[in-house]
C-alpha positions as a printed NumPy array, in Angstrom:
array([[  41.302,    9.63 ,  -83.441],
       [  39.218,    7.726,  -85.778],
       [  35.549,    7.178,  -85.523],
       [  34.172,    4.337,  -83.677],
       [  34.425,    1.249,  -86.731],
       [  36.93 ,    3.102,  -89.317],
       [  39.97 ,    1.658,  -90.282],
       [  40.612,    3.974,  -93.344],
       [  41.589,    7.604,  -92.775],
       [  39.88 ,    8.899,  -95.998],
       [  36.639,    7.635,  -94.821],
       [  36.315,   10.34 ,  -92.422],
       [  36.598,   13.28 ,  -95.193],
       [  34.215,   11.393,  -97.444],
       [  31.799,   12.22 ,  -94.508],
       [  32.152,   15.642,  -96.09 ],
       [  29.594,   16.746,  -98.904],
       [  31.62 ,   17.871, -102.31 ],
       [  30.386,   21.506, -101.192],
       [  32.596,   21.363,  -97.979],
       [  35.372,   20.519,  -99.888],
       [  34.333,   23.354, -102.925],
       [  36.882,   25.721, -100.782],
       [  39.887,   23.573, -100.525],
       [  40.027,   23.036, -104.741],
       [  40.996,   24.851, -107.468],
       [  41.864,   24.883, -111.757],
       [  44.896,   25.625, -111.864],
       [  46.17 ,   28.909, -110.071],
       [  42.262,   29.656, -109.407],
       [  39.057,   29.024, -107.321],
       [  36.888,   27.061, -108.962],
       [  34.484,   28.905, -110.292],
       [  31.718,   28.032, -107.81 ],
       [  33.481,   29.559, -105.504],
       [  32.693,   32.754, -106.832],
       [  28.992,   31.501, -107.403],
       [  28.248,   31.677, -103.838],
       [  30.076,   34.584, -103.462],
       [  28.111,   36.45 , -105.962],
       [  24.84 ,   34.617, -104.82 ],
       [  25.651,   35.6  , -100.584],
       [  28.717,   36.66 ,  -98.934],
       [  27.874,   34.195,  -95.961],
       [  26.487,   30.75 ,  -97.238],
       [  25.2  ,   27.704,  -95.361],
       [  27.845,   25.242,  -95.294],
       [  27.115,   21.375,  -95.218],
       [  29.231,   19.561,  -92.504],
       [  29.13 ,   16.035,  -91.355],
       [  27.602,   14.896,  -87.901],
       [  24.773,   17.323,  -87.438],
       [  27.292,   20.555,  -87.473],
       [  26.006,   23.551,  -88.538],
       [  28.405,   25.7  ,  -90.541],
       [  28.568,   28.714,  -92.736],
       [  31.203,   29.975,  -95.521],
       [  31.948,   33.155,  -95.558],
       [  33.411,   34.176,  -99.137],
       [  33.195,   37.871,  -99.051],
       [  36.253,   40.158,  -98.259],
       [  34.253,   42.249,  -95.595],
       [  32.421,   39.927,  -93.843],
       [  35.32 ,   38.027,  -93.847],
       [  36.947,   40.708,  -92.237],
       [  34.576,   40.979,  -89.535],
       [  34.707,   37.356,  -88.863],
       [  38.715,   37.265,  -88.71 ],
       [  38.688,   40.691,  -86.701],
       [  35.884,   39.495,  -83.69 ],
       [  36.895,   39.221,  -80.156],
       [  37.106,   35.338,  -79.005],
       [  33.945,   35.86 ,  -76.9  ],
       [  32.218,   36.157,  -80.353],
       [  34.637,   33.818,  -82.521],
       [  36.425,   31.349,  -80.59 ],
       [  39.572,   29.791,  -81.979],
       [  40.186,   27.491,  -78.722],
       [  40.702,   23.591,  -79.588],
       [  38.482,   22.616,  -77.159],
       [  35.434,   23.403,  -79.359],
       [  36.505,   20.907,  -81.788],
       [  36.845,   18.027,  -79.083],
       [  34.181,   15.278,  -79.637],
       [  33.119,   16.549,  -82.954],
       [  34.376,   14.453,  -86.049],
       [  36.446,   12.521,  -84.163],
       [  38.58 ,   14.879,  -82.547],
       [  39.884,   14.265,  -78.922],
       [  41.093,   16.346,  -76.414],
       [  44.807,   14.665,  -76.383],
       [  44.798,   15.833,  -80.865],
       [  45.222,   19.387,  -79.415],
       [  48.362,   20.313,  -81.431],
       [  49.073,   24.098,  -79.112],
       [  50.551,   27.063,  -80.884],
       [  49.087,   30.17 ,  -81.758],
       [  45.833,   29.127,  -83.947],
       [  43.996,   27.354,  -81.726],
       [  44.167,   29.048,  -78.901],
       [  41.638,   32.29 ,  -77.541],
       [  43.43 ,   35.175,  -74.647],
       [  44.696,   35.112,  -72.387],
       [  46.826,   32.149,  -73.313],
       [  46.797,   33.319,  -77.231],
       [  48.437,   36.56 ,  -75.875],
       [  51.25 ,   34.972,  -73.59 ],
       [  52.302,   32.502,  -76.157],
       [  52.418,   35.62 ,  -78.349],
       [  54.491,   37.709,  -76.464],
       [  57.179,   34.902,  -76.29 ],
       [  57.238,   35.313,  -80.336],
       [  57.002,   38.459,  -80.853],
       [  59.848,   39.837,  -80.69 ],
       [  61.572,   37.204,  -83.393],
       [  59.556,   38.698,  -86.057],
       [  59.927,   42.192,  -85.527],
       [  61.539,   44.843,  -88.025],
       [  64.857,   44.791,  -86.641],
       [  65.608,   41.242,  -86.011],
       [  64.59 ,   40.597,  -89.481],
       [  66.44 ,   43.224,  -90.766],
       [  69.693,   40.884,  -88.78 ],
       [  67.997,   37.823,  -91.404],
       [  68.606,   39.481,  -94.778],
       [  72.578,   38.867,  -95.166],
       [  71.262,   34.982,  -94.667],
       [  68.219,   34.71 ,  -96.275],
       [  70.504,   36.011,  -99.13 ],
       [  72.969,   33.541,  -98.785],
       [  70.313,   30.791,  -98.934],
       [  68.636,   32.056, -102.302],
       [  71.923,   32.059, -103.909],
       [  72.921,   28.622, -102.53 ],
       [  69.496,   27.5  , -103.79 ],
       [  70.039,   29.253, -107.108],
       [  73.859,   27.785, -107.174],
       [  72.051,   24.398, -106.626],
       [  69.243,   25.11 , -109.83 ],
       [  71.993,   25.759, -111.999],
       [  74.036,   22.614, -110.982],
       [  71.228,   20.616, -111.507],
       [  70.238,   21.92 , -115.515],
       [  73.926,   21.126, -116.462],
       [  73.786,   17.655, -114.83 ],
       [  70.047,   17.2  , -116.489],
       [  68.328,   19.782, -118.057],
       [  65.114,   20.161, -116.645],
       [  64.904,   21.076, -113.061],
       [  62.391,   20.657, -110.341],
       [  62.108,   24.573, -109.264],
       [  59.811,   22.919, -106.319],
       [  62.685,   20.755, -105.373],
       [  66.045,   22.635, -105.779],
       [  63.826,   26.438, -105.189],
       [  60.841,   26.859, -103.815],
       [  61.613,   23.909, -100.784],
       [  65.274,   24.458,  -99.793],
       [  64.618,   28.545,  -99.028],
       [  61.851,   28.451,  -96.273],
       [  63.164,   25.235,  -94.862],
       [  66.621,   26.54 ,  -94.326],
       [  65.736,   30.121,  -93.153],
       [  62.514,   28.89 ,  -90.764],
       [  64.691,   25.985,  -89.298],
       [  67.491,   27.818,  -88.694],
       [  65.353,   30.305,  -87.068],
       [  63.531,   27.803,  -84.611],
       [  67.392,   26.041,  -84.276],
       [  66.652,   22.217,  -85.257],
       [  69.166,   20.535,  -86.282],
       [  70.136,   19.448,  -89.819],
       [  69.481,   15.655,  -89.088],
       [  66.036,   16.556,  -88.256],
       [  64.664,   18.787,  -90.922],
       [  64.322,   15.946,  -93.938],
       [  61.413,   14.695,  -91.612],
       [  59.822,   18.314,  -90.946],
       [  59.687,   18.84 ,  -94.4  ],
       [  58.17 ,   15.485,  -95.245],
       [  55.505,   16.006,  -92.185],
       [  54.892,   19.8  ,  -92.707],
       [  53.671,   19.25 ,  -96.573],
       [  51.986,   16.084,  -95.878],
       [  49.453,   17.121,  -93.188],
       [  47.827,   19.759,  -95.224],
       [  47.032,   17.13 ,  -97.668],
       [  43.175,   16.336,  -97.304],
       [  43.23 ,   13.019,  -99.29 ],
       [  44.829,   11.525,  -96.601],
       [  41.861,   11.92 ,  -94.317],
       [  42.276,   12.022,  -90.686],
       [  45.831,   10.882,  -91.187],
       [  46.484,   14.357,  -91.149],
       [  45.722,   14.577,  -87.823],
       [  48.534,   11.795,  -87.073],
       [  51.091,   14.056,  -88.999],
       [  50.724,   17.076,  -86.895],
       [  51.192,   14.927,  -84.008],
       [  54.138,   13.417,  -85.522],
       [  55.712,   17.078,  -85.794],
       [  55.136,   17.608,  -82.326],
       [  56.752,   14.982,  -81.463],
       [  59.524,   15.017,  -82.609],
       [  59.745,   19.183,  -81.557],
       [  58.942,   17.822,  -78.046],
       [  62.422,   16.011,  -78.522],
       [  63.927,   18.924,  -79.989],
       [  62.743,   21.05 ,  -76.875],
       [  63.869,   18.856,  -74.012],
       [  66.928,   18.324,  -75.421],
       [  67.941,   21.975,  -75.685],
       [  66.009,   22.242,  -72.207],
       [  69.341,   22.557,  -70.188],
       [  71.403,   23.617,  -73.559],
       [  69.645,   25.675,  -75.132],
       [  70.341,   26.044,  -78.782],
       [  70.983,   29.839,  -81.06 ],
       [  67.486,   29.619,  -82.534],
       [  64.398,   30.818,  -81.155],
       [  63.404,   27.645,  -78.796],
       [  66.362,   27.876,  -77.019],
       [  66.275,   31.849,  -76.886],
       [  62.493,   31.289,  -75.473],
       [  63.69 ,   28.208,  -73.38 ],
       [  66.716,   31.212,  -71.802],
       [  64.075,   34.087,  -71.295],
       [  61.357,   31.846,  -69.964],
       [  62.857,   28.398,  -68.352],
       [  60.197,   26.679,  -66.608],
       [  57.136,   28.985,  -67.364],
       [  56.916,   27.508,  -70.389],
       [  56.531,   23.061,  -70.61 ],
       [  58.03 ,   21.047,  -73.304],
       [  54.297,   20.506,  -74.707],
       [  53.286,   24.608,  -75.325],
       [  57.039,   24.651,  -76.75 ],
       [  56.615,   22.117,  -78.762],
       [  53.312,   23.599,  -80.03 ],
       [  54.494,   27.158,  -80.135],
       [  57.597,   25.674,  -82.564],
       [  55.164,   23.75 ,  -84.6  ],
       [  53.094,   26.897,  -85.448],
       [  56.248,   28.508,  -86.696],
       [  57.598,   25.659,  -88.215],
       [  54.372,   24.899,  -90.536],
       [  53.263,   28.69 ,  -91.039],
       [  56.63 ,   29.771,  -92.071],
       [  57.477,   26.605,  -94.667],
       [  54.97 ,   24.901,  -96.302],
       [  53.018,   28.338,  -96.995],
       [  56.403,   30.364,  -98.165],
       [  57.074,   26.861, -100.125],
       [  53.913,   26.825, -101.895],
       [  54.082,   30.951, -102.527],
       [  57.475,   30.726, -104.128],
       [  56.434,   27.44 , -106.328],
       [  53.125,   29.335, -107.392],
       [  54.45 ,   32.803, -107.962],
       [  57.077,   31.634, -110.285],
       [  54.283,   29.583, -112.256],
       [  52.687,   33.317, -112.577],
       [  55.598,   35.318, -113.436],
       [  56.633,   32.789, -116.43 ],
       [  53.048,   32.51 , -117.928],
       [  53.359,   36.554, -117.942],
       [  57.303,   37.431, -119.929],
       [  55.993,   40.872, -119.504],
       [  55.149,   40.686, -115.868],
       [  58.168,   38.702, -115.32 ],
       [  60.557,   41.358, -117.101],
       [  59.405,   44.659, -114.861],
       [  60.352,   42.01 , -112.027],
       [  63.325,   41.146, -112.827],
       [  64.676,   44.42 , -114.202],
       [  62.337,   46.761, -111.602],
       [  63.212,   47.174, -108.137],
       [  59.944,   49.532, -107.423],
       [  57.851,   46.788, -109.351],
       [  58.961,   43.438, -106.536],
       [  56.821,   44.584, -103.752],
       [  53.984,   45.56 , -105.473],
       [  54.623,   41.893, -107.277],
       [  54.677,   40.27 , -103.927],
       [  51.343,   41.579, -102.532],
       [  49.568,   41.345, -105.142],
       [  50.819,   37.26 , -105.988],
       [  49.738,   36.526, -101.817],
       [  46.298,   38.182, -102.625],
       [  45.558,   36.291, -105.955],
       [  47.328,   32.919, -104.535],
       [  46.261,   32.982, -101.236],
       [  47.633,   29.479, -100.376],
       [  46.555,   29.209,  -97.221],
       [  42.736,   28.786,  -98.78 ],
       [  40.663,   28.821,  -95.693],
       [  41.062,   30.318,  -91.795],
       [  41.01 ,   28.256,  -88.703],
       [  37.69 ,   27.833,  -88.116],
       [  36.038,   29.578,  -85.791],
       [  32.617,   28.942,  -83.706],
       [  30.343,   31.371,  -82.642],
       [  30.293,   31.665,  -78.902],
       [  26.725,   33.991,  -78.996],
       [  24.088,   34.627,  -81.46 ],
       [  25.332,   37.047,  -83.949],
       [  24.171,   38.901,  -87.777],
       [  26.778,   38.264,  -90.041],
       [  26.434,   39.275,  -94.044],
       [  22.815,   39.282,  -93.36 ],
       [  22.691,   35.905,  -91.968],
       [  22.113,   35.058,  -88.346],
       [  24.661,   32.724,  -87.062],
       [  23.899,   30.859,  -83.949],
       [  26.36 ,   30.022,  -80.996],
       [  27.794,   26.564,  -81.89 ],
       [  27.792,   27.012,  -85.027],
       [  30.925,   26.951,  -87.19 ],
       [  32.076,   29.503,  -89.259],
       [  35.223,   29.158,  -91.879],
       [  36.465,   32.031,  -94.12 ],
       [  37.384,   31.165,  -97.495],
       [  40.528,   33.731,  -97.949],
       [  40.834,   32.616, -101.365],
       [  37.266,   33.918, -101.754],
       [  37.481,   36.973, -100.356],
       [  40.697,   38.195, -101.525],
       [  39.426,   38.008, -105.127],
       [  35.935,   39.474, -104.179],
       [  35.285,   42.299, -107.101],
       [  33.884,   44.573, -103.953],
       [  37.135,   45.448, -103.075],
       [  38.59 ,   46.209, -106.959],
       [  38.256,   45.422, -110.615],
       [  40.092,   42.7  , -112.018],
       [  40.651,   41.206, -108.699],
       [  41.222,   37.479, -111.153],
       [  44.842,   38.92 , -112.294],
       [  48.297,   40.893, -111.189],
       [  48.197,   43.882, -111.418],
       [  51.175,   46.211, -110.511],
       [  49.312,   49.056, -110.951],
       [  46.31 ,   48.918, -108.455],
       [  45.672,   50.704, -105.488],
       [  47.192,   48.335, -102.431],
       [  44.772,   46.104, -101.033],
       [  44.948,   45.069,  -97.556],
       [  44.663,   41.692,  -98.236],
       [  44.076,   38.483,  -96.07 ],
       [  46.512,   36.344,  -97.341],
       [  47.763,   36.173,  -93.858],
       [  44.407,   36.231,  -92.234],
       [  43.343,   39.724,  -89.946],
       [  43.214,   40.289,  -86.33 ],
       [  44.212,   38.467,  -83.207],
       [  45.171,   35.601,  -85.438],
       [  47.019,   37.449,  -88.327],
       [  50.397,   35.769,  -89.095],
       [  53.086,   36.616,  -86.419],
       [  55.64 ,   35.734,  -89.69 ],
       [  53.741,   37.569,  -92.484],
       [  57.056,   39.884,  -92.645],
       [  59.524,   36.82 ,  -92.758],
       [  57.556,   35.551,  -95.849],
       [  57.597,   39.179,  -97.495],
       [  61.055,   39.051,  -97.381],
       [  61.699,   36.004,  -98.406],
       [  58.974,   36.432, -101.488],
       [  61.175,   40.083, -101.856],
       [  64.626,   38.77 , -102.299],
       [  64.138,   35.285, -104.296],
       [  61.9  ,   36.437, -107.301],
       [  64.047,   38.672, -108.611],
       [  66.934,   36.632, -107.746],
       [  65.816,   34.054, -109.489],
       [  64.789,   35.946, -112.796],
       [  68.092,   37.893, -112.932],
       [  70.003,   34.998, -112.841],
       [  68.296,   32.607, -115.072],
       [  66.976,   35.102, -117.781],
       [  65.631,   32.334, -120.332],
       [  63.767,   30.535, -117.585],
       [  60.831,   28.914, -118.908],
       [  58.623,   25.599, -118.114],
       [  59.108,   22.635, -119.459],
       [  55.52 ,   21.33 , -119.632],
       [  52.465,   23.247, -120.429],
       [  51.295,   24.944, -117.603],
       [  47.814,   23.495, -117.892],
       [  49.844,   20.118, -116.886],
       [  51.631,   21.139, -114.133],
       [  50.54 ,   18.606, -110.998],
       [  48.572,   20.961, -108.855],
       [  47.564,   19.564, -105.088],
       [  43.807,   17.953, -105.398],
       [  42.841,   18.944, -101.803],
       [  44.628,   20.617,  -99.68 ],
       [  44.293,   23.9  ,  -96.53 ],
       [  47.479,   24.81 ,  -97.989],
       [  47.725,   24.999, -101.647],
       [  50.585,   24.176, -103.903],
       [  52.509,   21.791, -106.867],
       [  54.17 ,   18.651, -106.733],
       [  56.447,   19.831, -109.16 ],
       [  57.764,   22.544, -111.625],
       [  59.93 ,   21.088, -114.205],
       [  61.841,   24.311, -116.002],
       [  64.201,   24.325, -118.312],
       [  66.948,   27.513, -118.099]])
């Protein structure tokens, strides 16, 4: 997977200007500030790529939008135009949902579907409860025993890992090693390693998948193994699970770790949260919008010649939305830096727009829902315990989070 003469993974993303990477970074909770530089300067930007691509950034919410919204004959998602570029080869494909155009987008689809509709998650709530309060049971345990706590560790990990496991049916012996695979290959500083990590994941959900093959588990492979037996192969399985498995933890993960850093830098914010049923919701979209962990979209490449923010974008070329950017673009509001309660709704991208959007956007919301003001109403006093301009924020990462969050209770 490695250009010809490499030996070290990082060497392949130092083949990326500091521009390319201008998306994936951030101070703190926020986009660096030349993020919203180009913005302000052009929606759609030139983008410097390695290798002779040609790419373009698209910051602004619309054009965005328009970009996330296109048919595949103008944006194409499918793997296959990333195979001999950068390294990539054909056998990296990792399946699932987000790299794939129709018609096989819309089969694999169909077999998820309806896992993530209203009522079956309405079925998840009496659980998902049960694992906030065995999480919270655990944060308490943990301050007696030592006083400050890890809220990334003993919080904002255990919930999504436990409710999007138990929904795809792996095992408890396995899902140590899907966490430790699922935050590592959104890390960029490891290069084209990350590459090896997704692969690793499949893997191992390719061994998950046979074995449940003729015993099929609760969860949803073995409900999708019962409804569609042989129409499906272990590989699109395996790739359909890994889809789920890394859009419905590390994201959730990172949103629950992030959110909390918002709501205790804000008592005020924090209080209507904790004490306001009408103010969660509100809380929730608005913490996706300003967060926006998931930083950028798949890319997508142009399959014709098309006008885009002004800009004409050529087929071949490669075109990445910056969700980050666009979800705090002032075209769409005022104060679009900050929570606000308040504010008209946005229809933010947070879980990208389209073809593509999320099939678990509505798993996370509830999730988000219950465990914020869980959290607040039982731990009133709950406060960091470092300066929040010290917490260890990612470097580089697609999906953007903390390596920690001491507290104290």
């Amino acid at each position: 997977m490695r250009l010809p003469g490499e030996s070290d993974p990082s060497s392949l993303l130092a083949r990326f200007p500091d521009e390319a990477k201008m998306p994936l970074r951030r101070v703190g909770l926020d986009p660096v500030p030349e993020l919203a530089a180009v913005r302000e300067r052009a929606p759609v930007s030139r983008l410097k790529l390695p290798l002779g691509l040609r790419g373009w950034l698209v910051t602004g919410y619309e054009e965005s939008r328009q970009v996330l919204a296109a048919d595949p004959h103008t944006f194409s998602n499918d793997f296959s135009n990333m195979v001999g570029k950068i390294g990539i080869g054909a056998d990296q494909d990792p399946g699932g949902l987000g790299f794939a155009d129709p018609p096989a987008h819309t089969r694999l689809r169909h077999m998820l579907t309806p896992h993530f509709t209203t009522r079956a998650l309405a079925r998840q709530v009496p659980r998902v409860r049960e694992i906030v309060d065995d999480a919270l049971a655990d944060v308490a345990a943990t301050a007696a025993r030592d006083g400050v706590v890890d809220l990334q560790q003993h919080f904002a990990l255990p919930i999504p890992s436990r409710v999007i496991m138990e929904l795809l049916g792996v095992e408890d012996d396995d899902q140590a090693e899907f966490q430790r695979l699922s935050t590592a290959r959104f890390d960029f500083n490891e290069g084209a390693a990350t590459l090896d990590y997704i692969q690793e994941a499949i893997a191992l959900l390719r061994d998950v998948v046979a074995r449940q093959r003729n015993n099929p588990g609760p969860g949803l492979i073995g409900a999708v193994l019962t409804e569609y037996g042989d129409s499906i192969d272990d590989v699109e399985l395996a790739g359909l699970a890994d889809g789920v498995l890394t859009g419905g933890l590390e994201t959730t993960v990172s949103m629950l770790a992030l959110g909390s850093v918002v709501l205790l830098r804000d008592p005020a914010l924090a209080a209507r949260v904790r004490d306001d049923d009408a103010a969660v919701e509100p809380f929730v979209e608005e913490a996706l919008r300003l967060l926006s962990v998931v930083q950028a979209g798949f890319p997508r490449f142009a399959r014709r010649d098309v006008t885009l923010g002004g800009k004409e974008i050529f087929a071949g070329d490669v075109v990445i939305c910056s969700l980050s950017g666009a979800n705090r673009d002032g075209r769409i509001g005022a104060d679009m830096d900050a929570v606000s309660l308040d504010r008209e709704p946005v229809s933010h991208l947070a879980f990208g727009h389209g073809l593509h959007r999320c099939v678990g956007a509505e798993l996370a919301r509830l999730e988000l829902r219950l465990a914020f003001p869980a959290l607040l109403r039982r731990f009133p006093g709950l406060h960091l315990a470092t300066d929040a301009e010290d917490l260890p924020y990612r470097d580089l990462s697609m999906v953007y989070g903390l390596e920690a969050l001491p507290v104290r209770l």
